[in-house]
C-alpha positions as CSV (number, residue, x, y, z in Angstrom):
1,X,0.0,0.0,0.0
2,X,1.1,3.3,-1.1
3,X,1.8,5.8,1.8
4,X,-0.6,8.3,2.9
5,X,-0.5,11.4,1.5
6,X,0.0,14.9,3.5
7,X,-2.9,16.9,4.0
8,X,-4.1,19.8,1.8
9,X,-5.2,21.5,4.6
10,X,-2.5,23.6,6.3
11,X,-4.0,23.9,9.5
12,X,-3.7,19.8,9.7
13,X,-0.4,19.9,8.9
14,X,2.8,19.6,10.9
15,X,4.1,22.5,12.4
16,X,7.2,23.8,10.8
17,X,9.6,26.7,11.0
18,X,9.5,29.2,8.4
19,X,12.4,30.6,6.6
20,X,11.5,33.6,8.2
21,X,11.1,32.1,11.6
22,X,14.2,30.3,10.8
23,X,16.3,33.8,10.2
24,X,14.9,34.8,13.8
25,X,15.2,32.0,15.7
26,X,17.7,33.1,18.3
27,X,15.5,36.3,18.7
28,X,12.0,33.9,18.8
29,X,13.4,31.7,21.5
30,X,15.7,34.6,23.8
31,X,11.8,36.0,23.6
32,X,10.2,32.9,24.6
33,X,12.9,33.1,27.8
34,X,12.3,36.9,28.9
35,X,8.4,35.8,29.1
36,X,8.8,32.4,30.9
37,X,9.1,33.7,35.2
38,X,11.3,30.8,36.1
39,X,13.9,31.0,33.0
40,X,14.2,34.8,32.7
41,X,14.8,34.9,36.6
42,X,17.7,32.3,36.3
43,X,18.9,34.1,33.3
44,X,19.2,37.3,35.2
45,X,21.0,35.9,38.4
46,X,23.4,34.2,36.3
47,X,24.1,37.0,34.3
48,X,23.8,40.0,36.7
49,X,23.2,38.3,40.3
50,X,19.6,40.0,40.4
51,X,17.0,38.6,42.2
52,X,13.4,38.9,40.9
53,X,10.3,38.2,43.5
54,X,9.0,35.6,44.2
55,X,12.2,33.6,43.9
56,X,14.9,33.8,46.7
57,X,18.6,33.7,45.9
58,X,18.8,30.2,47.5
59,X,16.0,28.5,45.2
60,X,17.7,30.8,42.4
61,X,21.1,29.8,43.4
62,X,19.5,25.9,43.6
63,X,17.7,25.6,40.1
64,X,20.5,27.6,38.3
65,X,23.2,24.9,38.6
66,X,22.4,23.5,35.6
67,X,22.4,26.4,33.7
68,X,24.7,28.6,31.9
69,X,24.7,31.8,30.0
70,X,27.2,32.9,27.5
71,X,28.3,36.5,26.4
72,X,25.4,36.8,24.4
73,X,22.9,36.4,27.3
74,X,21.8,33.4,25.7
75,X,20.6,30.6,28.3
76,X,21.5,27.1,28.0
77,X,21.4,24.2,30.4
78,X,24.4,21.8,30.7
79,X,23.9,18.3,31.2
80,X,26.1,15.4,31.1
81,X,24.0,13.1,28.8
82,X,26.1,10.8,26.4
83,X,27.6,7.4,26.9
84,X,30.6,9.1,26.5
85,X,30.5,11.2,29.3
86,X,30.6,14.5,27.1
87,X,28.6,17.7,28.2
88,X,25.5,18.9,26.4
89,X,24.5,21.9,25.9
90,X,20.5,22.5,25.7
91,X,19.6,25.6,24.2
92,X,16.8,26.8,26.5
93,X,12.9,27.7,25.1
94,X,10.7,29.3,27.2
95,X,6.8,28.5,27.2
96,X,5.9,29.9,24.0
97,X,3.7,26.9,22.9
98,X,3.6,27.7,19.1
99,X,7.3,28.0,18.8
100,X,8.2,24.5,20.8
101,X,5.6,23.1,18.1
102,X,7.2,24.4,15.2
103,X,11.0,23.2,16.6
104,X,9.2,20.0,17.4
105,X,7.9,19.6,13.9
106,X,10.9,20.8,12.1
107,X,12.6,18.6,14.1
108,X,10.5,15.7,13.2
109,X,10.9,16.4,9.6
110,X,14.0,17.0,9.2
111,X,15.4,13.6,11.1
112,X,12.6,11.4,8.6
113,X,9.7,11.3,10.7
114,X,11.2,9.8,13.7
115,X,8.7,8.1,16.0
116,X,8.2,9.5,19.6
117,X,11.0,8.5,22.0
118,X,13.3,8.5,19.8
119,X,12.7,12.8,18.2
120,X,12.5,13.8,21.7
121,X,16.2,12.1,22.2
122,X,16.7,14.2,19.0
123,X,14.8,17.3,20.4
124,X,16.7,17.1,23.8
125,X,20.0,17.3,22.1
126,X,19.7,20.8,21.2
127,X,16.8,22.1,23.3
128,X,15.4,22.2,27.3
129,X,11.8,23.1,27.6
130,X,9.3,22.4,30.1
131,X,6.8,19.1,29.2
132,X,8.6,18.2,26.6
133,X,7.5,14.3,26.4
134,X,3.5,16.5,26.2
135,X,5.1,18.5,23.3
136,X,6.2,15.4,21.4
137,X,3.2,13.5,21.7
138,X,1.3,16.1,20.4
């Protein structure tokens, strides 16, 4: 049996980047960070040692150890995640729900249509979001 084919419908479709979304992609996602509480608060005490309410500088001092931000202010959390023992770097995404879809998507397409597990192994390698495995299934 032949496969079956996309839909006409864009709306039904998989969510994609644009090339225009691609082009702004550090900007979309260092956006996505200033508007997600949690992220933008660790940004900022990494980056300047300010501390935003509600979070104290213990729980910021805490849930920042995993995290990083180089001289571009850009956030990324460091993990040690391969066999090998080598670091990764997750670029972090704040809640913007229509942008994790479309890196999701792209993702998916551009790695032939990987099943579930194994695009958000793919996803994780370059990005840290919140609900992730929700984001995948979707």
């Amino acid at each position: 049996p032949l496969p079956v084919p996309l839909p006409e419908d864009p709306s039904q479709q998989v969510p994609r980047l644009s090339d225009e979304d691609t082009q702004a992609l550090d900007s979309l996602i260092n956006e996505s960070v200033k508007q997600d509480r949690i992220f933008e608060a660790i940004r900022s005490f990494l980056s300047s040692g300010t501390v935003s309410p509600p979070f104290s500088r213990e729980r910021l001092r805490r849930a920042s150890a995993q995290y990083e931000v180089d001289q571009n202010g850009t956030l990324y959390r460091t993990v040690l995640q391969r066999a090998d023992g080598s670091i990764v770097k997750q670029r972090v995404v704040g809640e913007d729900r229509a942008l994790l879809l479309k890196l999701v998507g792209s993702t998916h397409i551009n790695h032939h249509h990987l099943g579930a597990r194994q695009l958000m192994l793919k996803v994780k390698e370059e990005y840290h979001f919140k609900n992730l495995p929700s984001v995948v299934r979707r």
